[in-house]
C-alpha positions as semicolon CSV with decimal commas, in nm:
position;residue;x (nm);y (nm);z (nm)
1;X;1,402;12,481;6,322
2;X;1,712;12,507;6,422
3;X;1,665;12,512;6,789
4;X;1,455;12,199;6,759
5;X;1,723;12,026;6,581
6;X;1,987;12,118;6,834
7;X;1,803;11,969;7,092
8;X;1,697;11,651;6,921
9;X;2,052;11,587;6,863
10;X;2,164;11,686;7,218
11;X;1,872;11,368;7,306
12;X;1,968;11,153;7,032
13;X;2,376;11,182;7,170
14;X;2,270;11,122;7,522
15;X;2,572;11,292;7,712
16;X;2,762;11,646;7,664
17;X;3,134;11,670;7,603
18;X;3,238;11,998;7,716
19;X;3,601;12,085;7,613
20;X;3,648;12,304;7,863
21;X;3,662;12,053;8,142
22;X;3,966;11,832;8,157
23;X;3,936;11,458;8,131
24;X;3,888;11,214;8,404
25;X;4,162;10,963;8,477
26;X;4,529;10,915;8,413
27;X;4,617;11,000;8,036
28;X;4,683;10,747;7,777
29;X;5,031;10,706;7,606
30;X;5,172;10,436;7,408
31;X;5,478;10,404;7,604
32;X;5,228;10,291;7,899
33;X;5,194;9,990;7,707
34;X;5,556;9,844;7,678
35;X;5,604;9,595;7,993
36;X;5,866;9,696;8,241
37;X;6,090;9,551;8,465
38;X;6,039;9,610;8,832
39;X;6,293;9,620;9,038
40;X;6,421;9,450;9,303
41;X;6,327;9,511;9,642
42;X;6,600;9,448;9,861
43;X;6,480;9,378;10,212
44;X;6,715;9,469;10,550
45;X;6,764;9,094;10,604
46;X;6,980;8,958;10,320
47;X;6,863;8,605;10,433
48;X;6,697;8,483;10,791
49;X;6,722;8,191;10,958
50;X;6,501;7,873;10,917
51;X;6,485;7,821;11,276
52;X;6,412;8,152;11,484
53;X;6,238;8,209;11,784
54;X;5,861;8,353;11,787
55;X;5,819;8,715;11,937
56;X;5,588;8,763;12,161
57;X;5,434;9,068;12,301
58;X;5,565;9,207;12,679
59;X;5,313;9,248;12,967
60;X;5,365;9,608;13,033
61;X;5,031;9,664;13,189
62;X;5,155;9,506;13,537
63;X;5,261;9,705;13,792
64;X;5,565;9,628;13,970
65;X;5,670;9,780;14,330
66;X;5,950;10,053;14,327
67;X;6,310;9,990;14,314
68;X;6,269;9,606;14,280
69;X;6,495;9,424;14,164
70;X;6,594;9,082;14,334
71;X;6,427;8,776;14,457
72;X;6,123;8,600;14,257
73;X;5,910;8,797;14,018
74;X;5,549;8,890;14,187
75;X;5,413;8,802;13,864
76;X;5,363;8,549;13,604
77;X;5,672;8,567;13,380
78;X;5,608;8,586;13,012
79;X;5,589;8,284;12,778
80;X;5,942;8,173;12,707
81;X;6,087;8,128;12,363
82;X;5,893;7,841;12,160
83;X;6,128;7,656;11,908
84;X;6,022;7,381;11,638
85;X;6,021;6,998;11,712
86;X;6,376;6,930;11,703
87;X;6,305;6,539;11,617
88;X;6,180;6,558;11,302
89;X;6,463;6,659;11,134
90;X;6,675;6,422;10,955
91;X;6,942;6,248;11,265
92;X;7,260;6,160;11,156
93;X;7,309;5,809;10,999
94;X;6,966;5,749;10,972
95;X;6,939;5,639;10,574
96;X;7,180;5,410;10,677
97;X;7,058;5,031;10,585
98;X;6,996;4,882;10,892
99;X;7,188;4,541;10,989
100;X;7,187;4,294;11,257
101;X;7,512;4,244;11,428
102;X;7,561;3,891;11,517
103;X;7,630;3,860;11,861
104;X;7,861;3,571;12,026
105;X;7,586;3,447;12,308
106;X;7,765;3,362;12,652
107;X;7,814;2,982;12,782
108;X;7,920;2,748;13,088
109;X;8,203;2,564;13,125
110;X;8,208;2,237;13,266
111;X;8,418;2,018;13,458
112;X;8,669;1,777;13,269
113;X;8,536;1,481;13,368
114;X;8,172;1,590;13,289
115;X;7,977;1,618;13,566
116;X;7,842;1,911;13,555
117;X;7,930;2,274;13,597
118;X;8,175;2,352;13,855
119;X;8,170;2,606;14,166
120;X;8,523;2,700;14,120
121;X;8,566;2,775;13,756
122;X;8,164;2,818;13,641
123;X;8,174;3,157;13,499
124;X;7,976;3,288;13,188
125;X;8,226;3,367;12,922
126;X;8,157;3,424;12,498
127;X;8,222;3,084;12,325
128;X;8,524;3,040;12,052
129;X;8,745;3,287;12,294
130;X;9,107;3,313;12,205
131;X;9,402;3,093;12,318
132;X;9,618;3,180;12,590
133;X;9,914;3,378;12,554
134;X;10,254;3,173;12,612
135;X;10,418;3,187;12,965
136;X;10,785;3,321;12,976
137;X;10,911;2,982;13,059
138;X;10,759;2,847;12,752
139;X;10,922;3,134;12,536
140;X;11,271;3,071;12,688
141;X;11,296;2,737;12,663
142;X;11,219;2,738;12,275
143;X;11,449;2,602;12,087
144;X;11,584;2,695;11,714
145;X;11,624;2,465;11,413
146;X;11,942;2,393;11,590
147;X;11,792;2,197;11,853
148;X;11,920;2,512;12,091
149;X;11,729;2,709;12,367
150;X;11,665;3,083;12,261
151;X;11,830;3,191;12,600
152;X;12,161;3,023;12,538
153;X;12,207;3,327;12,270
154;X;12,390;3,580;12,373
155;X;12,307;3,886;12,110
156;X;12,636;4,130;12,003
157;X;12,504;4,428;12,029
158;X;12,832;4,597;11,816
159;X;13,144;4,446;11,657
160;X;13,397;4,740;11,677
161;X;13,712;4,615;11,862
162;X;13,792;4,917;12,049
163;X;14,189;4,842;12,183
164;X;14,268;4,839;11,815
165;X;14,121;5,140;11,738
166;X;14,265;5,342;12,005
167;X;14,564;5,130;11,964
168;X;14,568;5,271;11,576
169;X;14,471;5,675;11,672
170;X;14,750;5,668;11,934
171;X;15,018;5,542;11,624
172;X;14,879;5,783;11,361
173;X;14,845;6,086;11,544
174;X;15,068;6,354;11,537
175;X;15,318;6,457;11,821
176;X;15,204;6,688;12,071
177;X;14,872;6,738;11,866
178;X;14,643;6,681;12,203
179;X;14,889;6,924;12,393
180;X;14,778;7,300;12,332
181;X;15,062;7,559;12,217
182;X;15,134;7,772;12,402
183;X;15,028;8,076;12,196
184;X;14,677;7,920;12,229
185;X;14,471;8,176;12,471
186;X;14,212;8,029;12,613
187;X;13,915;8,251;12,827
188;X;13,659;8,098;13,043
189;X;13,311;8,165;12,916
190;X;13,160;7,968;13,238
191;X;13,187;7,854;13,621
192;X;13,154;7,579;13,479
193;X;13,499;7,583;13,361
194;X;13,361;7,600;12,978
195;X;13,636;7,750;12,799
196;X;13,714;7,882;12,380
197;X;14,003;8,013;12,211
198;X;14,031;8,377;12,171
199;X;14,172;8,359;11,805
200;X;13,976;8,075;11,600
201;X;13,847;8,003;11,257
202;X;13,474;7,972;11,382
203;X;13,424;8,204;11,646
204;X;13,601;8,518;11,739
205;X;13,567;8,695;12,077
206;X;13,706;9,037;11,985
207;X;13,991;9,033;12,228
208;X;14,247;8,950;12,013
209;X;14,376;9,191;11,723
210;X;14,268;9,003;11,417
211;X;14,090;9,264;11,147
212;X;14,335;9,516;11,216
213;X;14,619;9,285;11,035
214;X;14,398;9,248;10,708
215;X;14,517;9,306;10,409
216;X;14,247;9,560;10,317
217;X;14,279;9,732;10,677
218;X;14,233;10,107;10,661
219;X;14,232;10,093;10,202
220;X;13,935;10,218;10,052
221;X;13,691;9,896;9,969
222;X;13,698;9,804;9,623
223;X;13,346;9,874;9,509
224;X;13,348;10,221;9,685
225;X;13,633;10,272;9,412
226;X;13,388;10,146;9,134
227;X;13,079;10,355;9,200
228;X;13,326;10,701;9,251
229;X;13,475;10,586;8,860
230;X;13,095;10,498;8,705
231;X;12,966;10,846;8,879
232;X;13,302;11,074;8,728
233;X;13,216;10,909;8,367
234;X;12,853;10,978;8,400
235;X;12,928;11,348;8,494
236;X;13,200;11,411;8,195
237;X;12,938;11,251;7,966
238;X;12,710;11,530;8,093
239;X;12,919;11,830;8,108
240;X;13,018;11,703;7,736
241;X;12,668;11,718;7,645
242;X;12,587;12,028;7,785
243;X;12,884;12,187;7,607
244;X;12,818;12,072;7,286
245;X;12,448;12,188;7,357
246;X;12,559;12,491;7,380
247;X;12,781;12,570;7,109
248;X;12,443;12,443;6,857
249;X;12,249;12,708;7,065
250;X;12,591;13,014;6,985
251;X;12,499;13,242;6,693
252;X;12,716;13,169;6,437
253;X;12,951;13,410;6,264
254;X;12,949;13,448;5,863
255;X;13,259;13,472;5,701
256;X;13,316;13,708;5,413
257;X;13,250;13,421;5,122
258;X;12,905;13,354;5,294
259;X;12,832;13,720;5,345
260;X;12,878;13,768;4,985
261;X;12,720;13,428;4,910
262;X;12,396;13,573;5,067
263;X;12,406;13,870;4,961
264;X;12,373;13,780;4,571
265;X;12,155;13,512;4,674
266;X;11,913;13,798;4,851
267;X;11,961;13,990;4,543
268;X;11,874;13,711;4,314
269;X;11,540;13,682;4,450
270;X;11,475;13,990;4,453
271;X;11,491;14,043;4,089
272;X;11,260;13,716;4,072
273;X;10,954;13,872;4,222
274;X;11,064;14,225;4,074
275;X;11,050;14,007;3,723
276;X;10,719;13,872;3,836
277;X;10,621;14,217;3,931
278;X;10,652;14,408;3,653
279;X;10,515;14,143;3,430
280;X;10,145;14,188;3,568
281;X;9,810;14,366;3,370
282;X;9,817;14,722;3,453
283;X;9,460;14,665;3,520
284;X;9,348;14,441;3,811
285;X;8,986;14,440;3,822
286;X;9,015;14,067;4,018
287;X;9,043;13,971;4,389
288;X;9,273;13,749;4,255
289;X;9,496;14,002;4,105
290;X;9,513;14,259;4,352
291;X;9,589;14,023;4,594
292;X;9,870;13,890;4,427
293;X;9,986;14,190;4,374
294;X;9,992;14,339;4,747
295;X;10,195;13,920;4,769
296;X;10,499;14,053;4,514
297;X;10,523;14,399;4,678
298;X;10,539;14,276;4,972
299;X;10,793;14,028;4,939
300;X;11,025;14,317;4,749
301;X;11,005;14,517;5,019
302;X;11,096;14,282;5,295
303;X;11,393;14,184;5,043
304;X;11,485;14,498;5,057
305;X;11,521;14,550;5,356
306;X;11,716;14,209;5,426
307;X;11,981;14,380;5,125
308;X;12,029;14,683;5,286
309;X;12,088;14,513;5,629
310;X;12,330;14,289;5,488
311;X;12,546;14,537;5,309
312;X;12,522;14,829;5,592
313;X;12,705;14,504;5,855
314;X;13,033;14,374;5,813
315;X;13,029;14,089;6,088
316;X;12,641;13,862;6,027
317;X;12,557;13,670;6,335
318;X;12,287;13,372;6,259
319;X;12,115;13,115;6,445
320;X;12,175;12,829;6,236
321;X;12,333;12,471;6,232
322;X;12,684;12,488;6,178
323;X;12,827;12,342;5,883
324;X;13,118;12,178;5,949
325;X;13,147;11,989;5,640
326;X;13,101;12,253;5,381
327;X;12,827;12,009;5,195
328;X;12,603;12,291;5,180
329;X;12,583;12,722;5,101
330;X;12,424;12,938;5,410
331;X;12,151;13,017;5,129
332;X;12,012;12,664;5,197
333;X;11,925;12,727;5,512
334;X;11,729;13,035;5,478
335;X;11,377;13,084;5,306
336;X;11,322;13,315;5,081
Protein backbone atom coordinates (compact mmCIF):
# COMPACT_ATOMS: atom_id res chain seq x y z
CA UNK A 1 0.00 0.00 0.00
CA UNK A 2 2.51 2.04 0.47
CA UNK A 3 4.21 1.80 -2.81
CA UNK A 4 0.90 2.51 -4.50
CA UNK A 5 0.47 5.57 -2.54
CA UNK A 6 3.92 6.86 -3.32
CA UNK A 7 3.29 6.71 -6.76
CA UNK A 8 -0.18 8.14 -6.85
CA UNK A 9 1.20 11.09 -5.19
CA UNK A 10 4.34 11.30 -7.41
CA UNK A 11 1.15 11.52 -10.42
CA UNK A 12 -1.06 13.62 -8.48
CA UNK A 13 2.26 16.35 -7.94
CA UNK A 14 3.12 16.14 -11.57
CA UNK A 15 6.95 17.14 -11.38
CA UNK A 16 9.98 15.95 -8.98
CA UNK A 17 11.98 18.40 -6.91
CA UNK A 18 15.19 16.85 -6.30
CA UNK A 19 17.33 18.77 -3.68
CA UNK A 20 20.27 17.64 -4.85
CA UNK A 21 20.29 19.60 -8.05
CA UNK A 22 20.79 23.31 -7.75
CA UNK A 23 18.19 25.74 -8.98
CA UNK A 24 17.86 27.22 -12.35
CA UNK A 25 18.31 30.94 -12.77
CA UNK A 26 19.84 33.87 -10.96
CA UNK A 27 18.88 33.76 -7.11
CA UNK A 28 16.36 35.93 -5.54
CA UNK A 29 17.25 38.62 -2.87
CA UNK A 30 15.37 41.46 -1.59
CA UNK A 31 18.02 43.91 -2.16
CA UNK A 32 17.41 43.03 -6.05
CA UNK A 33 14.35 44.86 -5.61
CA UNK A 34 15.44 48.44 -4.46
CA UNK A 35 15.86 50.65 -7.82
CA UNK A 36 19.32 51.87 -8.54
CA UNK A 37 20.93 54.55 -10.07
CA UNK A 38 22.93 53.90 -13.17
CA UNK A 39 25.57 55.69 -13.89
CA UNK A 40 26.69 57.88 -16.23
CA UNK A 41 28.31 56.90 -19.26
CA UNK A 42 30.68 59.35 -20.27
CA UNK A 43 31.39 59.11 -23.96
CA UNK A 44 35.12 60.24 -25.58
CA UNK A 45 33.40 63.26 -27.18
CA UNK A 46 32.33 65.65 -24.39
CA UNK A 47 30.08 67.36 -27.07
CA UNK A 48 30.25 67.16 -31.19
CA UNK A 49 29.49 69.46 -33.54
CA UNK A 50 26.02 70.13 -35.19
CA UNK A 51 27.51 70.51 -38.48
CA UNK A 52 30.21 67.72 -39.36
CA UNK A 53 31.12 66.19 -42.39
CA UNK A 54 29.80 62.51 -43.40
CA UNK A 55 32.57 59.71 -43.55
CA UNK A 56 32.68 57.80 -46.19
CA UNK A 57 34.39 54.61 -46.90
CA UNK A 58 38.01 54.68 -49.10
CA UNK A 59 38.30 52.71 -52.40
CA UNK A 60 41.16 50.55 -51.47
CA UNK A 61 40.37 47.85 -53.92
CA UNK A 62 41.96 49.95 -56.94
CA UNK A 63 45.15 49.38 -57.98
CA UNK A 64 47.41 52.13 -58.56
CA UNK A 65 50.87 51.92 -60.67
CA UNK A 66 54.16 51.98 -58.58
CA UNK A 67 55.82 54.95 -57.27
CA UNK A 68 53.05 57.37 -58.49
CA UNK A 69 52.65 60.21 -57.27
CA UNK A 70 52.03 63.39 -59.53
CA UNK A 71 49.83 64.41 -62.31
CA UNK A 72 45.91 63.44 -62.44
CA UNK A 73 44.60 60.47 -60.55
CA UNK A 74 43.94 57.31 -63.08
CA UNK A 75 40.90 56.86 -61.19
CA UNK A 76 37.68 58.21 -60.07
CA UNK A 77 38.43 60.19 -56.89
CA UNK A 78 36.22 59.49 -53.96
CA UNK A 79 33.01 61.41 -53.11
CA UNK A 80 34.04 64.66 -51.51
CA UNK A 81 32.80 65.89 -48.18
CA UNK A 82 28.83 66.48 -48.24
CA UNK A 83 27.74 69.36 -45.83
CA UNK A 84 24.01 70.47 -44.93
CA UNK A 85 22.04 73.19 -46.92
CA UNK A 86 23.67 76.17 -45.68
CA UNK A 87 20.41 78.41 -46.62
CA UNK A 88 18.12 77.29 -44.37
CA UNK A 89 19.51 78.52 -41.47
CA UNK A 90 18.36 81.63 -39.96
CA UNK A 91 20.51 84.85 -42.15
CA UNK A 92 21.26 87.69 -40.29
CA UNK A 93 18.57 90.46 -40.00
CA UNK A 94 16.05 88.45 -41.34
CA UNK A 95 13.11 88.91 -38.45
CA UNK A 96 13.67 92.26 -39.19
CA UNK A 97 10.14 94.04 -40.23
CA UNK A 98 10.48 94.77 -43.60
CA UNK A 99 10.04 98.56 -44.88
CA UNK A 100 9.93 100.39 -48.02
CA UNK A 101 12.44 103.10 -48.38
CA UNK A 102 11.04 105.97 -50.18
CA UNK A 103 13.07 106.79 -52.94
CA UNK A 104 13.53 110.52 -54.45
CA UNK A 105 12.64 109.55 -58.37
CA UNK A 106 14.99 111.53 -60.89
CA UNK A 107 13.64 114.61 -63.13
CA UNK A 108 14.45 117.12 -66.15
CA UNK A 109 15.17 120.42 -65.99
CA UNK A 110 13.95 122.82 -68.32
CA UNK A 111 14.85 125.91 -69.90
CA UNK A 112 13.86 129.33 -68.17
CA UNK A 113 11.79 130.51 -70.58
CA UNK A 114 9.90 127.15 -70.95
CA UNK A 115 10.38 125.67 -73.97
CA UNK A 116 11.33 122.63 -73.37
CA UNK A 117 14.29 120.70 -72.09
CA UNK A 118 17.57 121.97 -73.05
CA UNK A 119 20.74 120.24 -74.81
CA UNK A 120 23.15 122.06 -72.70
CA UNK A 121 21.94 121.71 -69.17
CA UNK A 122 19.23 118.53 -69.62
CA UNK A 123 20.61 116.16 -67.18
CA UNK A 124 18.61 113.73 -64.86
CA UNK A 125 19.16 114.85 -61.34
CA UNK A 126 16.86 113.81 -57.81
CA UNK A 127 14.25 116.62 -57.29
CA UNK A 128 14.31 118.97 -53.94
CA UNK A 129 18.40 118.87 -54.25
CA UNK A 130 20.21 121.21 -51.98
CA UNK A 131 21.20 124.89 -52.55
CA UNK A 132 24.44 125.89 -53.70
CA UNK A 133 27.20 126.57 -51.53
CA UNK A 134 28.25 130.44 -51.40
CA UNK A 135 31.17 131.62 -53.71
CA UNK A 136 34.20 133.27 -51.88
CA UNK A 137 33.31 136.58 -53.28
CA UNK A 138 29.97 136.36 -51.76
CA UNK A 139 31.54 135.41 -48.27
CA UNK A 140 34.00 138.37 -48.41
CA UNK A 141 31.98 140.90 -49.28
CA UNK A 142 29.48 140.22 -46.28
CA UNK A 143 29.00 142.74 -44.26
CA UNK A 144 28.39 142.92 -40.24
CA UNK A 145 25.64 144.73 -38.34
CA UNK A 146 28.00 147.54 -38.85
CA UNK A 147 27.30 147.96 -42.36
CA UNK A 148 31.24 146.71 -42.76
CA UNK A 149 32.78 144.07 -45.15
CA UNK A 150 34.14 140.93 -43.19
CA UNK A 151 37.57 141.44 -45.04
CA UNK A 152 38.15 144.95 -43.80
CA UNK A 153 38.87 143.03 -40.27
CA UNK A 154 42.04 142.58 -39.53
CA UNK A 155 42.04 139.74 -36.53
CA UNK A 156 44.90 140.31 -33.47
CA UNK A 157 46.08 137.27 -33.15
CA UNK A 158 47.92 138.33 -29.46
CA UNK A 159 47.99 141.54 -27.41
CA UNK A 160 51.39 141.26 -25.55
CA UNK A 161 53.44 144.43 -26.32
CA UNK A 162 56.76 142.92 -26.52
CA UNK A 163 59.34 146.30 -26.36
CA UNK A 164 57.84 146.76 -22.93
CA UNK A 165 58.41 143.57 -21.80
CA UNK A 166 61.90 143.25 -22.78
CA UNK A 167 62.15 146.85 -22.01
CA UNK A 168 60.99 145.75 -18.20
CA UNK A 169 63.40 142.24 -17.97
CA UNK A 170 66.38 144.35 -19.12
CA UNK A 171 65.54 147.03 -15.88
CA UNK A 172 64.82 144.26 -13.34
CA UNK A 173 67.44 141.93 -13.95
CA UNK A 174 70.36 141.61 -12.07
CA UNK A 175 73.96 142.74 -13.13
CA UNK A 176 76.02 140.39 -14.88
CA UNK A 177 73.30 137.62 -14.27
CA UNK A 178 73.38 136.52 -18.24
CA UNK A 179 77.32 136.61 -18.02
CA UNK A 180 78.65 133.14 -16.61
CA UNK A 181 81.30 133.28 -13.60
CA UNK A 182 84.00 132.35 -14.13
CA UNK A 183 84.15 129.38 -11.72
CA UNK A 184 81.31 128.01 -13.94
CA UNK A 185 82.94 124.83 -15.90
CA UNK A 186 81.27 124.09 -18.64
CA UNK A 187 82.01 120.48 -20.84
CA UNK A 188 80.72 119.83 -24.23
CA UNK A 189 78.41 116.85 -24.29
CA UNK A 190 78.01 117.28 -28.30
CA UNK A 191 79.50 118.42 -31.85
CA UNK A 192 76.88 120.08 -31.75
CA UNK A 193 78.30 122.45 -29.37
CA UNK A 194 75.57 121.23 -26.61
CA UNK A 195 77.16 122.05 -23.47
CA UNK A 196 76.21 121.53 -19.15
CA UNK A 197 77.82 122.59 -16.12
CA UNK A 198 80.01 120.20 -14.38
CA UNK A 199 78.79 121.20 -10.78
CA UNK A 200 74.81 121.76 -10.82
CA UNK A 201 71.80 121.24 -8.67
CA UNK A 202 70.08 118.86 -11.31
CA UNK A 203 72.60 116.95 -12.93
CA UNK A 204 76.06 116.02 -11.90
CA UNK A 205 78.73 114.64 -14.29
CA UNK A 206 81.15 113.18 -11.74
CA UNK A 207 84.09 115.30 -12.70
CA UNK A 208 83.95 117.62 -10.16
CA UNK A 209 84.65 116.74 -6.34
CA UNK A 210 81.25 117.19 -4.83
CA UNK A 211 80.38 114.00 -2.32
CA UNK A 212 83.72 113.97 -1.05
CA UNK A 213 83.02 117.56 0.79
CA UNK A 214 79.76 116.15 2.56
CA UNK A 215 79.24 116.48 5.77
CA UNK A 216 78.72 112.74 6.38
CA UNK A 217 81.87 111.87 4.07
CA UNK A 218 83.81 108.89 5.35
CA UNK A 219 81.29 108.84 9.19
CA UNK A 220 79.52 105.80 9.73
CA UNK A 221 75.67 106.33 8.34
CA UNK A 222 73.33 106.91 10.97
CA UNK A 223 71.08 103.88 10.81
CA UNK A 224 74.15 101.50 10.55
CA UNK A 225 74.69 103.07 14.16
CA UNK A 226 71.02 102.14 15.11
CA UNK A 227 70.83 98.50 14.07
CA UNK A 228 74.67 97.81 15.85
CA UNK A 229 72.77 99.55 19.33
CA UNK A 230 69.18 97.43 18.84
CA UNK A 231 71.47 94.12 18.09
CA UNK A 232 74.04 94.83 21.50
CA UNK A 233 70.62 95.27 23.64
CA UNK A 234 69.09 92.23 22.18
CA UNK A 235 72.29 90.17 22.98
CA UNK A 236 72.69 91.55 26.81
CA UNK A 237 68.96 90.75 27.15
CA UNK A 238 70.00 87.21 26.17
CA UNK A 239 73.15 86.57 27.92
CA UNK A 240 70.99 88.05 31.02
CA UNK A 241 68.54 85.44 30.47
CA UNK A 242 70.71 82.72 30.06
CA UNK A 243 72.48 83.64 33.30
CA UNK A 244 69.69 83.88 35.35
CA UNK A 245 68.61 80.46 33.71
CA UNK A 246 71.23 79.12 35.02
CA UNK A 247 71.59 80.04 38.47
CA UNK A 248 67.50 78.46 38.83
CA UNK A 249 69.08 75.29 37.24
CA UNK A 250 72.54 75.51 40.34
CA UNK A 251 71.85 73.15 43.26
CA UNK A 252 71.33 75.12 46.04
CA UNK A 253 73.27 75.01 49.29
CA UNK A 254 71.38 74.60 52.81
CA UNK A 255 72.49 76.56 55.49
CA UNK A 256 72.75 75.20 59.00
CA UNK A 257 69.06 76.67 60.19
CA UNK A 258 67.53 74.77 57.13
CA UNK A 259 69.61 71.68 57.70
CA UNK A 260 68.28 71.54 61.11
CA UNK A 261 64.87 72.81 59.93
CA UNK A 262 64.69 69.54 57.83
CA UNK A 263 66.00 67.48 59.82
CA UNK A 264 63.19 67.75 62.68
CA UNK A 265 60.82 68.14 59.99
CA UNK A 266 62.08 64.47 58.56
CA UNK A 267 61.91 63.35 62.03
CA UNK A 268 58.48 64.62 62.64
CA UNK A 269 57.06 62.51 60.08
CA UNK A 270 58.58 59.89 60.88
CA UNK A 271 57.07 59.50 64.22
CA UNK A 272 53.62 60.18 62.30
CA UNK A 273 53.57 56.96 60.37
CA UNK A 274 55.60 55.19 63.31
CA UNK A 275 52.33 56.52 65.46
CA UNK A 276 50.15 55.16 62.72
CA UNK A 277 52.19 52.07 62.75
CA UNK A 278 52.08 50.85 65.91
CA UNK A 279 48.47 51.67 66.32
CA UNK A 280 47.30 48.79 63.85
CA UNK A 281 45.37 45.10 64.84
CA UNK A 282 48.03 42.66 65.43
CA UNK A 283 45.94 40.57 63.25
CA UNK A 284 45.44 41.46 59.55
CA UNK A 285 43.38 38.91 58.02
CA UNK A 286 42.29 41.82 55.15
CA UNK A 287 43.83 42.81 51.78
CA UNK A 288 43.11 45.96 53.04
CA UNK A 289 45.18 45.69 56.08
CA UNK A 290 48.16 44.08 54.97
CA UNK A 291 48.45 46.37 52.37
CA UNK A 292 48.40 49.24 54.42
CA UNK A 293 50.64 47.92 56.40
CA UNK A 294 53.55 47.03 53.78
CA UNK A 295 52.29 51.44 52.91
CA UNK A 296 53.55 52.56 56.74
CA UNK A 297 56.68 50.34 56.67
CA UNK A 298 57.57 51.42 53.80
CA UNK A 299 57.37 54.96 54.21
CA UNK A 300 59.50 54.49 57.76
CA UNK A 301 62.04 53.02 56.10
CA UNK A 302 62.59 55.42 53.28
CA UNK A 303 62.40 58.13 56.24
CA UNK A 304 64.94 56.57 57.60
CA UNK A 305 67.06 56.55 55.38
CA UNK A 306 66.48 60.36 54.35
CA UNK A 307 67.50 60.93 58.55
CA UNK A 308 70.48 59.18 58.45
CA UNK A 309 71.60 60.91 55.18
CA UNK A 310 70.91 64.15 56.53
CA UNK A 311 72.75 63.87 59.78
CA UNK A 312 75.89 61.73 58.31
CA UNK A 313 76.37 65.41 55.66
CA UNK A 314 77.28 68.63 56.84
CA UNK A 315 76.96 70.71 53.49
CA UNK A 316 72.96 69.55 51.67
CA UNK A 317 72.92 70.42 48.05
CA UNK A 318 69.11 70.59 46.57
CA UNK A 319 67.51 71.25 43.41
CA UNK A 320 65.01 73.63 44.41
CA UNK A 321 63.72 77.28 43.80
CA UNK A 322 65.60 79.62 45.71
CA UNK A 323 63.99 81.56 48.24
CA UNK A 324 65.04 84.80 48.26
CA UNK A 325 62.42 86.23 50.32
CA UNK A 326 62.40 83.97 53.27
CA UNK A 327 58.32 83.69 52.91
CA UNK A 328 58.64 80.11 53.15
CA UNK A 329 60.75 76.89 55.26
CA UNK A 330 62.78 74.35 52.78
CA UNK A 331 60.16 71.76 54.37
CA UNK A 332 57.54 73.30 52.00
CA UNK A 333 59.08 72.35 49.20
CA UNK A 334 59.63 68.77 49.81
CA UNK A 335 56.97 65.88 50.06
CA UNK A 336 56.86 63.78 52.57
Amino acid sequence: MTEQNSVTSKAECGMEVELTRPPVGPREYIYNLVPQQRPTLMTRYACLPKIRPQKYAFLEDQKKEAKKTMGPPSHDPGPSVVYPNKHKYLLKQSKRPFTQVKRLQPTEFTSPGGEGPTDKGSSTNLADSKAALPTRKAINNAQNLDGIPTKCFHLERHKINWLTRNAIAAITQTPGSRVAPEHRNLIVDTRKGDKFPLKSNRTFSGLEPIYVYKKGMGKVPTYLITRGKLIKKTQDLLTHYMNEKELQDTDYLLTEEQREELLTGLKAAWDRYNRKYLGLASINDTMKGRMYKLYLEKKLDSLQADIGLVESHQFIFVQAPKDTDRKGGIVDHICV
